[in-house]
C-alpha positions as CSV (number, residue, x, y, z in Angstrom):
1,X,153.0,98.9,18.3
2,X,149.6,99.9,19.3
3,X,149.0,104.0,18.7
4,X,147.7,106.4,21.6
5,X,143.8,107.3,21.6
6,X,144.0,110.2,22.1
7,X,140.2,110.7,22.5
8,X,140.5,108.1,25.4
9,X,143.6,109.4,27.0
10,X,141.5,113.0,27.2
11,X,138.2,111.9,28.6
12,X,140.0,110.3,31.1
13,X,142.2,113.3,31.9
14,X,138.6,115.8,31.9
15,X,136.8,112.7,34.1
16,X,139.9,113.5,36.5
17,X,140.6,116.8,36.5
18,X,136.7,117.6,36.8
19,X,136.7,115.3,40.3
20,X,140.0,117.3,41.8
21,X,138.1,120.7,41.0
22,X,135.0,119.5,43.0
23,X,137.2,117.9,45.5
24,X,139.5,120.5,46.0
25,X,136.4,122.9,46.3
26,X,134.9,120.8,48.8
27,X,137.6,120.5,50.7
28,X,138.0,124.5,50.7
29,X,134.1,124.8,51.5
30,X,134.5,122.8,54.9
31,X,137.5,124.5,55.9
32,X,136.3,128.4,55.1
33,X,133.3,129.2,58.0
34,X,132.2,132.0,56.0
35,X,131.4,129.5,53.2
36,X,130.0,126.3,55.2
37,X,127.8,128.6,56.9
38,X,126.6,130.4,54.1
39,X,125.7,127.4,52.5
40,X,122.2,126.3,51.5
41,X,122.5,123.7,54.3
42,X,122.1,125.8,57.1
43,X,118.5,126.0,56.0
44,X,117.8,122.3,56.3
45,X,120.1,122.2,59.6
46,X,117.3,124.7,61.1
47,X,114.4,122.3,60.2
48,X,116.7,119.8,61.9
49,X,117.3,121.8,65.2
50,X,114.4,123.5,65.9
51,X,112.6,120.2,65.5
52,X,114.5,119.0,68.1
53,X,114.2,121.7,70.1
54,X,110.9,123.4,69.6
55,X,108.7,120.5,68.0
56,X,107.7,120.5,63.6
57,X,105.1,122.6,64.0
58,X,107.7,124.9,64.5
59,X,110.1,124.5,61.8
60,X,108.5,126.8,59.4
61,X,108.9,129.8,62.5
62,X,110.5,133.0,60.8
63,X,112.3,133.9,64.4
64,X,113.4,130.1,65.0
65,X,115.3,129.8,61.9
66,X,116.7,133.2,62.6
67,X,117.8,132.5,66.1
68,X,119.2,129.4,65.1
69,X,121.3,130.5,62.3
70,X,122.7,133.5,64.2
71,X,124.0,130.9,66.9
72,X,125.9,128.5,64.1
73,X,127.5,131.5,62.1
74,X,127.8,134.1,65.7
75,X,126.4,137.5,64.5
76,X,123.2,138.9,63.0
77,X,122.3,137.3,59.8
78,X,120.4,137.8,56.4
79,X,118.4,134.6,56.9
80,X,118.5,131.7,55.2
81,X,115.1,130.4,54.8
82,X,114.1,127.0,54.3
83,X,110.8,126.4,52.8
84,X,110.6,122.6,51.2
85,X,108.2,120.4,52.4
86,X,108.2,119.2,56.1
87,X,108.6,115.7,54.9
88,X,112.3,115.9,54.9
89,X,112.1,117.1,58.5
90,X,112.2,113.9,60.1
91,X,115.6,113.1,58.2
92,X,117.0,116.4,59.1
93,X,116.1,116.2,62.9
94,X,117.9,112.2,62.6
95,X,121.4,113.8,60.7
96,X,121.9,117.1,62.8
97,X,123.0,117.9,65.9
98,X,124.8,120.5,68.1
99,X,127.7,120.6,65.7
100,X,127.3,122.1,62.7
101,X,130.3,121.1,60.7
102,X,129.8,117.6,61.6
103,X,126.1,117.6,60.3
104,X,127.1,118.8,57.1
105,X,129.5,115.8,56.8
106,X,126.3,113.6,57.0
107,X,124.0,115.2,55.0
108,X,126.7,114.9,52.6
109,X,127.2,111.2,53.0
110,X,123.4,110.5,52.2
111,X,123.5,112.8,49.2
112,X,126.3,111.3,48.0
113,X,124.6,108.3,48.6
114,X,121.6,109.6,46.7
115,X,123.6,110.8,43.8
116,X,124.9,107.2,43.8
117,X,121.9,105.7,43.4
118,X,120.5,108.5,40.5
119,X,123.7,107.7,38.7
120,X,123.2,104.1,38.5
121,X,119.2,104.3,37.4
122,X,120.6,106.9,35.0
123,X,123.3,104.7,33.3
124,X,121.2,101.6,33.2
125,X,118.3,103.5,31.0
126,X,121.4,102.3,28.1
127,X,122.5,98.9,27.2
128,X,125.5,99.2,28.9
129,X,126.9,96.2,27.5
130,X,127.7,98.6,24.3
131,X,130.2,100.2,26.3
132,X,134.0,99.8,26.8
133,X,134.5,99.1,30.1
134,X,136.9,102.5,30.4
135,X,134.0,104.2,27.8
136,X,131.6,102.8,30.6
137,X,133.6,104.4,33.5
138,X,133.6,107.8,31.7
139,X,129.9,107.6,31.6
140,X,129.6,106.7,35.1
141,X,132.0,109.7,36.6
142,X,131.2,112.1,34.3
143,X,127.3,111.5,35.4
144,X,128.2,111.5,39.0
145,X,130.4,114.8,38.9
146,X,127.8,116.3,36.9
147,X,128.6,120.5,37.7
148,X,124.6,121.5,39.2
149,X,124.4,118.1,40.9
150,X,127.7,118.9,42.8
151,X,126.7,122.6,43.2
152,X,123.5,121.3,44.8
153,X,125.7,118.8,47.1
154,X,128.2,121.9,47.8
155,X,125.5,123.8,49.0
156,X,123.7,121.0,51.3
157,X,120.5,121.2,48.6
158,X,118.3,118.4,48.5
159,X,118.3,118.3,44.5
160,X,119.0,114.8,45.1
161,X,115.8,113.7,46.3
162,X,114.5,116.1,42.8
163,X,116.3,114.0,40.7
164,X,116.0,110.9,42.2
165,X,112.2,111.5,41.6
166,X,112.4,112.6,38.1
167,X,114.5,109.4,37.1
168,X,111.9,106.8,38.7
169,X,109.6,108.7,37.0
170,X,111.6,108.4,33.4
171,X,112.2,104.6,34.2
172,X,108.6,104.1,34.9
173,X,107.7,105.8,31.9
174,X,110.3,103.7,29.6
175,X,109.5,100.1,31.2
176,X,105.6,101.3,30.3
177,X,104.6,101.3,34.4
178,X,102.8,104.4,34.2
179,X,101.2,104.5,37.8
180,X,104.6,103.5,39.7
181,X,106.1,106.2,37.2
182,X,103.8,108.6,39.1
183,X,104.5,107.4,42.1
184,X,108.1,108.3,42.0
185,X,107.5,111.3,40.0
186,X,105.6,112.7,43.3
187,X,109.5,113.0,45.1
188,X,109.6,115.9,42.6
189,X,107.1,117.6,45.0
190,X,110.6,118.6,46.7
191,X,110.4,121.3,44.5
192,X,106.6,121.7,43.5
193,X,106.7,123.5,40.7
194,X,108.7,121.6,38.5
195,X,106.1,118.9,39.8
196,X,103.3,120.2,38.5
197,X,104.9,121.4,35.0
198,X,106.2,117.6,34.4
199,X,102.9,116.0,36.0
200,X,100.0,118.0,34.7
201,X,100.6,117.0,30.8
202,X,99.7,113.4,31.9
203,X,96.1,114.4,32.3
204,X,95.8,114.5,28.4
205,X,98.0,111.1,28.1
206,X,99.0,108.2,30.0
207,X,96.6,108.8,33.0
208,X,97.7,106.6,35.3
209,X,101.0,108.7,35.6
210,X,99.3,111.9,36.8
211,X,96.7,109.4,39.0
212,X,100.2,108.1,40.8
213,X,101.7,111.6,41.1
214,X,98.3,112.3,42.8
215,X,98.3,109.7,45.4
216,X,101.8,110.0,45.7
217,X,102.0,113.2,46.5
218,X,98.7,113.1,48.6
219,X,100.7,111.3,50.8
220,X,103.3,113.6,51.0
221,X,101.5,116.1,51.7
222,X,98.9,114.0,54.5
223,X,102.1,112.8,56.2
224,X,103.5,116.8,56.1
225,X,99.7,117.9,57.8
226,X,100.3,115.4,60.2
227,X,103.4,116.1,61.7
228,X,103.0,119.9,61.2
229,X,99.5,120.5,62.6
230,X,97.2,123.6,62.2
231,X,99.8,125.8,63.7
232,X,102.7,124.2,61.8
233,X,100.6,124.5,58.3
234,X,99.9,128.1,58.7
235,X,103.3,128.9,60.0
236,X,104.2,127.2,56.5
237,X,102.0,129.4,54.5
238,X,103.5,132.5,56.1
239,X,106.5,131.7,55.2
240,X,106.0,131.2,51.5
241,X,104.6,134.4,51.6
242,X,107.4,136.0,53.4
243,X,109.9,134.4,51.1
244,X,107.6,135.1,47.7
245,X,107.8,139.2,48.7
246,X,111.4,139.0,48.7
247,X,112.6,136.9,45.7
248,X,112.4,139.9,43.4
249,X,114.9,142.3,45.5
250,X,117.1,140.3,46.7
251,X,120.1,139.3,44.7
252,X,120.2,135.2,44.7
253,X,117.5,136.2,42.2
254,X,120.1,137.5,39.8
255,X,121.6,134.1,40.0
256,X,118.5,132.1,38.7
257,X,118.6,130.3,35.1
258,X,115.4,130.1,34.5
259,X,113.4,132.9,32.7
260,X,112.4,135.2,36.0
261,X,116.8,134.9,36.4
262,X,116.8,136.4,32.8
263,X,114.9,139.0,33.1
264,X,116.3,139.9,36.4
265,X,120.2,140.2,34.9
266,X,119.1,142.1,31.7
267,X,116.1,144.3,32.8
268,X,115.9,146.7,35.9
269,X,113.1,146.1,37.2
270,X,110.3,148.8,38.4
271,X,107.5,146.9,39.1
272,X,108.1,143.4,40.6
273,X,104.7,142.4,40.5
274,X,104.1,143.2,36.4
275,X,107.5,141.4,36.4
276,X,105.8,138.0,38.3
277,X,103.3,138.3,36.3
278,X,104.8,137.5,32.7
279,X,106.5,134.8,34.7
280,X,103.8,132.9,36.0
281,X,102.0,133.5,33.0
282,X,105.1,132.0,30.8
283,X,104.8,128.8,33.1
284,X,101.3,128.1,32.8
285,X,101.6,128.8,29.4
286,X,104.2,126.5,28.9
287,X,102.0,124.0,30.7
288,X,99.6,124.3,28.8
289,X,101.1,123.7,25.5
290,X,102.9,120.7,26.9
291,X,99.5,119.4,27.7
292,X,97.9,119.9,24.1
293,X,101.3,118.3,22.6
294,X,100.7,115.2,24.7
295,X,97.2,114.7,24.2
296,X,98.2,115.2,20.0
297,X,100.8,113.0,20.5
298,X,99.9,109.0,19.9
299,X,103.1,108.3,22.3
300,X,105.1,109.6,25.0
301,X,108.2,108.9,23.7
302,X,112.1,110.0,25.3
303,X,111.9,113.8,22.9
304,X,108.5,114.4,24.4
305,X,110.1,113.4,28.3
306,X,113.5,115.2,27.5
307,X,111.8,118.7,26.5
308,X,109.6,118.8,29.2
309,X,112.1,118.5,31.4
310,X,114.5,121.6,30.3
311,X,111.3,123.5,29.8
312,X,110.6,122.5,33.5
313,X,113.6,124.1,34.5
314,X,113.4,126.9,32.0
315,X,109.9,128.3,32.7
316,X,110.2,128.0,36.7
317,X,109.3,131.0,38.5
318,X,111.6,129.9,40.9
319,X,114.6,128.0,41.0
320,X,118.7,127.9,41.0
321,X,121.7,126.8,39.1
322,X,121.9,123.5,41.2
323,X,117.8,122.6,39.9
324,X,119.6,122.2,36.4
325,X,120.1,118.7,37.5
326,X,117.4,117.9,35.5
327,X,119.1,118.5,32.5
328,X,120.8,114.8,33.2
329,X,117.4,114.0,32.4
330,X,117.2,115.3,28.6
331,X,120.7,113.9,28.6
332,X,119.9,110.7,29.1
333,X,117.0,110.6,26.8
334,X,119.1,112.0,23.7
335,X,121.8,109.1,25.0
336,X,118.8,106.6,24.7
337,X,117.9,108.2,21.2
338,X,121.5,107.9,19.8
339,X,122.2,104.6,21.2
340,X,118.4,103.4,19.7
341,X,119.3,104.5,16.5
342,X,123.1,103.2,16.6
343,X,124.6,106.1,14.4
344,X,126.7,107.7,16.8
345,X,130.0,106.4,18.1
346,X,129.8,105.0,21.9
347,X,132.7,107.3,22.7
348,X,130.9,110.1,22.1
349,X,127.8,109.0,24.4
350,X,130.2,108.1,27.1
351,X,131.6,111.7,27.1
352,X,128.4,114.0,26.6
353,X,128.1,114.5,30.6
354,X,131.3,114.9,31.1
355,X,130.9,117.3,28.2
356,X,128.1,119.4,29.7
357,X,129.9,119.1,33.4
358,X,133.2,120.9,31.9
359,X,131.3,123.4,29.8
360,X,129.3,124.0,33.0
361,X,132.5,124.8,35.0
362,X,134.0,126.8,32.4
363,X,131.4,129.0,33.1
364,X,132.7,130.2,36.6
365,X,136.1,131.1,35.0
366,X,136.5,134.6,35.8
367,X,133.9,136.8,36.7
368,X,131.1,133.8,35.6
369,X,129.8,136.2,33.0
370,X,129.6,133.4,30.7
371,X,128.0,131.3,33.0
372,X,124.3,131.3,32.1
373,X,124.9,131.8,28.4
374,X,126.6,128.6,28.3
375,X,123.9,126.4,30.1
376,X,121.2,128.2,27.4
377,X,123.7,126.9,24.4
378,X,123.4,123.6,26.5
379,X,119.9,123.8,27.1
380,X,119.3,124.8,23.2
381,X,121.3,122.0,22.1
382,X,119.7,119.5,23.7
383,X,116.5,120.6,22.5
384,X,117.7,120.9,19.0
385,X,119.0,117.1,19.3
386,X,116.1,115.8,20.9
387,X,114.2,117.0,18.0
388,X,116.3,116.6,15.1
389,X,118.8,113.5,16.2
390,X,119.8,112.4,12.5
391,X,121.7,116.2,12.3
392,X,124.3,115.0,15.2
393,X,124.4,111.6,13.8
394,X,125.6,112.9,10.1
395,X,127.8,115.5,11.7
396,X,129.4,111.7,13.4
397,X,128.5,109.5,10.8
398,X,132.7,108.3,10.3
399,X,133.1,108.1,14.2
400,X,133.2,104.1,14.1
401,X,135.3,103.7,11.2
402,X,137.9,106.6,13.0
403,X,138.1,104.7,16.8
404,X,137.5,100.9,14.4
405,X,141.5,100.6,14.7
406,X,142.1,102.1,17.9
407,X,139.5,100.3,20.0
């Protein structure tokens, strides 16, 4: 009689109880106004609206986005700005309409379908043939329920269209394209300053990368001119400096992971501007040792893509729990690495997002104190791994021979 895996009977229960916790959050999200409203997509439903209603060179109008939100939730409101660029505008002003509720449904289809589409680039960086076909679906779910991808889809965010960017850029760079790896690395621009960290290294190696995020993003940003106009454009710059004045004292920057996010939950801080500062000076910093390491390095290689990219997140002035999507991206790589070197049971590559998904939601138990300590072990690990693979393969080195009769 054939014995119980054990190991396969509990990824499949985490792969399943990790999809009801989203679901069942989901479902609670829709049907509680205080949170749909509240969401980040009420931002992008204003670029949608007032677009209809006012014209794009509007979008970026402090009062607008004001007036519109205080219609959806019904009373005064601490605004909810929206300040991406205006190239998603025309695809907010095509999902939105009158009814709010129902326009979240939408967005939430195409980021679904976005997330779709990341998860299947993702998955296909490995020989899948290697898999199981039920290691091969643990992979797959785990992936797609990854916890900051479905925060950013709870809140509306577009850290799709971030990722998305990132992994054309990663499957550019592994298939040796290097201009069409710039090309999709320039959807990054969504949030530009993980852009520019990831994209300015290329200078120093692999040209042709930085020369596609250029024209890539040159179009971007000619199509974003165009439909914005002069009035539009400076509109836009008054709102980034609205919004930069009031990152430091407002409390969503308590809730950041990168290192501004530290400093704001351990520190009080004074003086906001000496604060900024060290943070900007940490990013460029951290850009430009990235950019002597790759002009050192004879190759690009999946350690060199996988640190950037949680160092991208790390060192942002400027981002949220749901940007730490990118960590799929050092996940991947260190899958790629592992499978490469074939020392580490398939199991255990199947179940490392699901892995970092669960450890992710374990931090929201309670009051979420442990939340941002636990993505740092995460983020440290994958470092650690990246750079020192053989350690994770010893530490699994009888794996095959324990699943050998089982499988």
């Amino acid at each position: 009689m054939r014995s119980l895996n054990y190991r396969r009977i509990l990824a499949l229960v985490g792969v399943f109880s990790i999809m009801c916790y989203h679901v069942i959050y989901w479902v609670n999200l829709l049907n509680d106004p205080d949170q749909r409203t509240g969401s980040d997509f009420i931002g992008f439903y204003n670029f949608g609206r007032i677009m209809e209603e006012k014209g794009i060179q509007h979008i970026y109008d402090i009062e607008e986005q004001e007036r519109i939100e205080e219609q959806v939730v019904g009373h005064p409101v601490t605004v909810i700005f929206y300040t991406h660029l205006p190239f998603m505008a025309p695809l907010a002003a095509a999902i939105v309409d009158e009814d709010y509720l129902v326009s979240f449904k939408r967005w939430a289809l195409v980021l679904l379908l976005l997330n779709a589409l990341n998860v299947y680039l993702l998955a296909n960086l490995l020989d899948l043939n290697r898999f199981t076909r039920e290691n091969g679906l643990i992979l797959i779910l785990g992936t797609f329920f990854f916890d900051p991808t479905a925060s950013g889809f709870m809140n509306g965010q577009d850290t799709a269209v971030l990722l998305l960017g990132a992994v054309l850029w990663v499957r550019g760079m592994f298939a040796k394209e290097y201009f069409w790896a710039g090309i999709g690395l320039s959807l990054t621009t969504v949030r530009p300053q993980a852009a520019l960290f990831l994209a300015i290294p290329f200078l120093f190696k692999h040209r042709k990368v930085f020369w596609g995020f250029v024209l890539g993003s040159s179009i971007l940003a000619g199509i974003s001119v165009w439909l914005l106009k002069t009035e539009g454009v400076f509109k836009f710059i008054e709102s980034l400096r609205y919004i930069e004045s009031t990152i430091w004292i407002e409390p969503h920057s308590f809730d950041m992971p990168t290192i501004s996010g530290m400093i704001r939950r351990n520190f009080t801080v004074t003086d906001p501007t000496l604060a900024k500062t060290f943070v900007w000076i940490c990013y460029l910093l951290g850009i430009v040792i990235f950019s002597a390491w790759w002009y050192r390095s004879e190759e690009i290689t999946e350690k060199h893509i996988g640190l950037i990219a949680i160092f991208a997140v790390f060192l942002l002035p400027y981002a949220h729990y749901h940007e730490l999507t990118l960590l799929l991206i050092p996940t991947f790589c260190l899958l790629r690495i592992l499978q490469t070197n074939d020392t580490v049971d398939q199991f255990y590559l199947a179940v490392f997002p699901l892995i970092i998904s669960w450890l992710s939601a374990l931090g929201y138990a309670g009051s979420g104190v442990l939340k941002f300590p636990i993505m740092y072990t995460v983020m440290f690990a994958l470092g650690y791994i990246l750079i020192n693979p053989d350690k994770l393969s010893r530490v699994l080195q009888n794996s095959k021979a324990q699943t050998a009769t089982s499988v």
